[in-house]
C-alpha positions as CSV (number, residue, x, y, z in Angstrom):
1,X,69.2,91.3,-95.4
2,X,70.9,91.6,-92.1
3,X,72.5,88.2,-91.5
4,X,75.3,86.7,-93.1
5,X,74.5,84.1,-95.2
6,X,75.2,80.6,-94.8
7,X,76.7,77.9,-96.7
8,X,75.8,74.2,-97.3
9,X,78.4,72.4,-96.3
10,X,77.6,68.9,-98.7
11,X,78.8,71.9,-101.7
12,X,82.5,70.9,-100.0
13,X,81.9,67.4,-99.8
14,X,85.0,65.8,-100.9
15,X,86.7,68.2,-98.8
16,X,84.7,67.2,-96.1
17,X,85.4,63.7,-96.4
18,X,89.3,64.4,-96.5
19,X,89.7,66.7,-93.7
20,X,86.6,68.2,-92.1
21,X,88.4,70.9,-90.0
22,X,90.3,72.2,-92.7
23,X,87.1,72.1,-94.8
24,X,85.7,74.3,-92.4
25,X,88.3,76.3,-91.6
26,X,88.5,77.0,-95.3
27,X,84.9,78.0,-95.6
28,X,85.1,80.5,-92.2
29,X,88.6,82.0,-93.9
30,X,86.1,82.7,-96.9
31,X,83.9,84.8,-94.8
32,X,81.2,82.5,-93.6
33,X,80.3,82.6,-89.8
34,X,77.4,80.3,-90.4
35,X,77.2,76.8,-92.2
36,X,74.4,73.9,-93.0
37,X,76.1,70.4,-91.8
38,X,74.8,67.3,-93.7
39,X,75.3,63.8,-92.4
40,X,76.3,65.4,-88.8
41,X,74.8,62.8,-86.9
42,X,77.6,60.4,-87.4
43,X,80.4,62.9,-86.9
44,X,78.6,64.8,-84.6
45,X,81.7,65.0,-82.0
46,X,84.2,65.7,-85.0
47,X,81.7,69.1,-86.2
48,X,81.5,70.5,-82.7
49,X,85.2,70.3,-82.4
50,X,85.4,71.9,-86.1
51,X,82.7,74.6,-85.4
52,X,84.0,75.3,-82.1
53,X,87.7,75.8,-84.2
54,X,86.5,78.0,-86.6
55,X,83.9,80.1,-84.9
56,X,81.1,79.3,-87.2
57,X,78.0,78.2,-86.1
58,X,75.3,75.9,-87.2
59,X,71.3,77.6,-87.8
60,X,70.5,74.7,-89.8
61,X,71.4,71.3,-90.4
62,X,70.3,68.2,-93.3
63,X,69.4,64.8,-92.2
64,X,67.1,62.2,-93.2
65,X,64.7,62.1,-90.4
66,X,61.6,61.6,-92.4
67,X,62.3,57.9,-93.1
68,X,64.1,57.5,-89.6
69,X,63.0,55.1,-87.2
70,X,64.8,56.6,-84.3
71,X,64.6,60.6,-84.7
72,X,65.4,61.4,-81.5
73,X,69.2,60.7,-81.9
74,X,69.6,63.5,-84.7
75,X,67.8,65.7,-82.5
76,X,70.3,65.1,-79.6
77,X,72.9,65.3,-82.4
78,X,71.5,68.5,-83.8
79,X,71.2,69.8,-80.4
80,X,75.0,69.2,-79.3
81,X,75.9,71.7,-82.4
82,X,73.0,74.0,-81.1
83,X,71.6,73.7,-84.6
84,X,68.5,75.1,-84.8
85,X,66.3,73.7,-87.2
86,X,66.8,70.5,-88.9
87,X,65.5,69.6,-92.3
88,X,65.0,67.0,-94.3
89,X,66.6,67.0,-97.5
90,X,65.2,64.6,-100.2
91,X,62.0,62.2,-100.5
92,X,62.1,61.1,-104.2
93,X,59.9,62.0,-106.8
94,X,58.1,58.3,-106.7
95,X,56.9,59.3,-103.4
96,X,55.1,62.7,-104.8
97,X,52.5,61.7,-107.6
98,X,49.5,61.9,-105.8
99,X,47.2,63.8,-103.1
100,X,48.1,61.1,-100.5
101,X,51.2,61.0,-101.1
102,X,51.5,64.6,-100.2
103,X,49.0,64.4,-96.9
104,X,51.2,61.4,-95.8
105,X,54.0,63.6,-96.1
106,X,52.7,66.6,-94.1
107,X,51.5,64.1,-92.1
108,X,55.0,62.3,-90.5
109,X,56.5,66.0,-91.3
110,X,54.1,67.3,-88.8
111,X,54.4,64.8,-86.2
112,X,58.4,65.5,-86.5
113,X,57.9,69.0,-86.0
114,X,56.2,68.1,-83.0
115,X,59.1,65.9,-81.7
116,X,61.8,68.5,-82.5
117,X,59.8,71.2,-80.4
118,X,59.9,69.2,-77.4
119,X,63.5,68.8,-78.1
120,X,63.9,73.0,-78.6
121,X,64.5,72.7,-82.3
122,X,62.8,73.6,-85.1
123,X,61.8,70.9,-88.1
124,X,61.8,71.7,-92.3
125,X,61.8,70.2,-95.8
126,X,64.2,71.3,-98.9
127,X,62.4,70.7,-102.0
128,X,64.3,69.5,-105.6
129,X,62.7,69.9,-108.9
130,X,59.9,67.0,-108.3
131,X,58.0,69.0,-105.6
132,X,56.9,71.1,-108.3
133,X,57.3,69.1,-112.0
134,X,54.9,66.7,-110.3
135,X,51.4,67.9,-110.8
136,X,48.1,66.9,-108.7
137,X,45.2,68.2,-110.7
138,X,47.3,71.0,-111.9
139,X,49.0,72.2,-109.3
140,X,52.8,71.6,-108.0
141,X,52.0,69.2,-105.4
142,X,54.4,71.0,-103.2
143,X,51.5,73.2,-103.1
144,X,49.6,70.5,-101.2
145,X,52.1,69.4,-99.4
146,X,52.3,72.7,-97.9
147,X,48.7,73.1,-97.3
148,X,48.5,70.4,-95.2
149,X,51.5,71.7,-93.2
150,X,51.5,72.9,-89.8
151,X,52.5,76.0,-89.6
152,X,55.5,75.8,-87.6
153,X,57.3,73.8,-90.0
154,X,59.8,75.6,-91.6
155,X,60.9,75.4,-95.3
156,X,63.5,75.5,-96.9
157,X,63.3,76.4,-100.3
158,X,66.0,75.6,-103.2
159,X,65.4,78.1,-104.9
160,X,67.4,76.7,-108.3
161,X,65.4,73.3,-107.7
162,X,61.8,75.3,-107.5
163,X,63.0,77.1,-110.6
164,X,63.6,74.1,-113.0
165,X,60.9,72.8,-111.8
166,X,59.5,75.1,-113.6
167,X,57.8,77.3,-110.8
168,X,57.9,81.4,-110.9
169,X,60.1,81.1,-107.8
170,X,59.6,85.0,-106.4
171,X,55.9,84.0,-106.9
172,X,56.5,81.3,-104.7
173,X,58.6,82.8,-101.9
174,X,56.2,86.0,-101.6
175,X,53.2,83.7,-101.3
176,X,55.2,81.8,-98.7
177,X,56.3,84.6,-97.0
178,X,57.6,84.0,-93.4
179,X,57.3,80.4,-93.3
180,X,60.4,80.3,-95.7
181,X,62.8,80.2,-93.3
182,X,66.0,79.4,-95.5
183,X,66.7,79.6,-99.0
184,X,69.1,77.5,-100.7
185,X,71.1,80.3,-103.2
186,X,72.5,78.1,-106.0
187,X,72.7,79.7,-110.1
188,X,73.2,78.1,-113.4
189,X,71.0,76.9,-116.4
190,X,67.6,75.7,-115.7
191,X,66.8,74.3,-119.4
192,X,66.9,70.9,-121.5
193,X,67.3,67.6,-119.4
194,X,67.9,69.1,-116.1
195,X,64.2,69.4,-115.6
196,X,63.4,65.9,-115.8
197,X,66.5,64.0,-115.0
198,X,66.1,62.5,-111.5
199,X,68.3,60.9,-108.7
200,X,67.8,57.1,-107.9
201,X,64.9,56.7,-105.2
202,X,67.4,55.3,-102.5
203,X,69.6,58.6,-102.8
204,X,69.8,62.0,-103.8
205,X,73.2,61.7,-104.1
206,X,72.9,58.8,-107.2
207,X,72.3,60.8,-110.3
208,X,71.7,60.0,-113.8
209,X,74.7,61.2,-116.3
210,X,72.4,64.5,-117.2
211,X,71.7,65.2,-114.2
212,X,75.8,64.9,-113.2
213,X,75.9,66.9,-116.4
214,X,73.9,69.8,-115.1
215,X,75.2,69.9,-111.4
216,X,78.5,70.3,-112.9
217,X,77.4,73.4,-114.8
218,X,75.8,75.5,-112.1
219,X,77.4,78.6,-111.5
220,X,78.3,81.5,-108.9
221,X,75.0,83.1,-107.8
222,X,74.2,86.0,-110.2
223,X,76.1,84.1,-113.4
224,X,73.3,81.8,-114.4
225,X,69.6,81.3,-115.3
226,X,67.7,81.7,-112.0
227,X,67.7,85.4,-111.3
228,X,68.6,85.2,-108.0
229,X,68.2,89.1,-107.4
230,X,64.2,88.6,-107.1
231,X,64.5,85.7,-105.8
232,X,66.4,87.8,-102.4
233,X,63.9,90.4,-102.6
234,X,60.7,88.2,-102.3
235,X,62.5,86.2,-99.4
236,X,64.2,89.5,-97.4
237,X,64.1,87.5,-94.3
238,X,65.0,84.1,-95.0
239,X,68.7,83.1,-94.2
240,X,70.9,82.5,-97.4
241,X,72.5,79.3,-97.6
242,X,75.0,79.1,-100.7
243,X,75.1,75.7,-102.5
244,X,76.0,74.3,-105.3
245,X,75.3,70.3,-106.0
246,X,78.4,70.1,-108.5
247,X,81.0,72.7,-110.2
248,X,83.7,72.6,-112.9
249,X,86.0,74.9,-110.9
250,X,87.7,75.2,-107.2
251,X,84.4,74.5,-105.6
252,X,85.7,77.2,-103.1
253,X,86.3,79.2,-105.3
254,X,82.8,78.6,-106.5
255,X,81.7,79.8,-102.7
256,X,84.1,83.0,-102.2
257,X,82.1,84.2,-106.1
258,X,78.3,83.9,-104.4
259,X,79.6,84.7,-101.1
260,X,81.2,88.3,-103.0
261,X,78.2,88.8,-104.9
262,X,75.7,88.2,-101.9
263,X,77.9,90.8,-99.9
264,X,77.3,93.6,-103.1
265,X,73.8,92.8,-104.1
266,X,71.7,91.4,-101.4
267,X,71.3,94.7,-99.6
């Protein structure tokens, strides 16, 4: 892998939320030259000025444009930190049991994609555990949600998420192939209630205690359960972007660990 890999910046969050420059700063004195915002389009002015400090910039970007009745703003906001693809992080699992459900999903995904475009961006979706627990006639019905995809959307895949979701995940990215366009890197256990613990509907960020539990476990990519060494050679060209939803230690500490072991095994 040529690039550098990237790093979500929600896995600093409470950093962010203090002190956003220094957060970044912090992150680019790691090693990272590029970073994932999340909840830019509110502080939109406040990342330029901390990307622009720092040096790093911006290929990709979460927000929740899925549900938005006004996209166009986090386009223009994606656009003033010359992000270039923006991707919808979360549609809870109540909104994935069925075949509808998933062609209504490809559905406004592909009409967004179509909107970003004319605004020079490029449009995705990052996946949890649901995408694939959830089954539709046997099959994860991220499967179908795919299907039913144009093919200029990009995704995103979490590759820790896809896992406990109980999905061969190098299967995955190698039947995928190019239209993975970023994968989340993230390592820890992928057993017990993790699995089938889920976030409130309103909000990914409103967890269940086991599911606080198991985001606090997960580990330095290479230290856990996932086997993140095929999962970077089934996806050589998607771009890396280090994440972790919860950790015990220095959270950037957490980073510098994956960022190290990208650098030494993701040749």
């Amino acid at each position: 892998m040529s690039s550098t890999p990237s790093v979500q910046l929600y896995t600093v969050r409470d950093a962010i939320s203090a002190d956003l420059q220094g957060a970044v700063a912090r992150v680019a004195e790691i090693g990272f030259t590029q970073v994932e915002p999340y909840s830019f389009v509110e502080r939109a002015d406040e990342f330029e000025k901390a990307f622009a400090a720092s040096g790093v910039t911006a290929p990709s970007g979460h927000a929740p444009v899925i549900d938005s009745d006004d996209p166009a703003r986090t386009f223009a906001a994606a656009a003033q930190l010359g992000i270039g693809t923006v991707i919808d992080p979360f549609i809870p699992s109540d909104r994935w049991q069925s075949a509808d459900d998933a062609a209504r999903l490809a559905d406004r995904v592909n009409v967004l994609q179509a909107l970003a475009a004319e605004a020079g961006l490029g449009f995705g979706y990052h996946n949890h555990q649901w995408e694939f627990a959830n089954l539709v006639d046997g099959r994860p019905i991220y499967e179908l949600f795919v299907e039913a995809l144009s093919p200029e959307v990009a995704l995103e895949v979490d590759t820790y998420w896809s896992t406990v979701g109980g999905v061969d995940t190098p299967a995955l990215l190698r039947r995928l192939g190019d239209r993975v366009k970023f994968i989340h890197v993230k390592d820890g256990p992928v057993r017990g209630d993790i699995a089938t613990a889920l976030p409130s509907s309103e909000s990914a960020l409103s967890v269940p205690e086991a599911l606080a539990a198991a985001f606090a476990n997960q580990l330095p990519a290479g230290s856990g359960d996932v086997g993140v060494a095929a999962i970077l050679a089934a996806a050589p060209n998607a771009l890396r972007v280090v994440e972790f939803d919860g950790y015990t230690g220095d959270v950037f500490d957490g980073i510098a660990a994956s960022f190290a072991w990208l650098a030494e095994n993701d040749k």
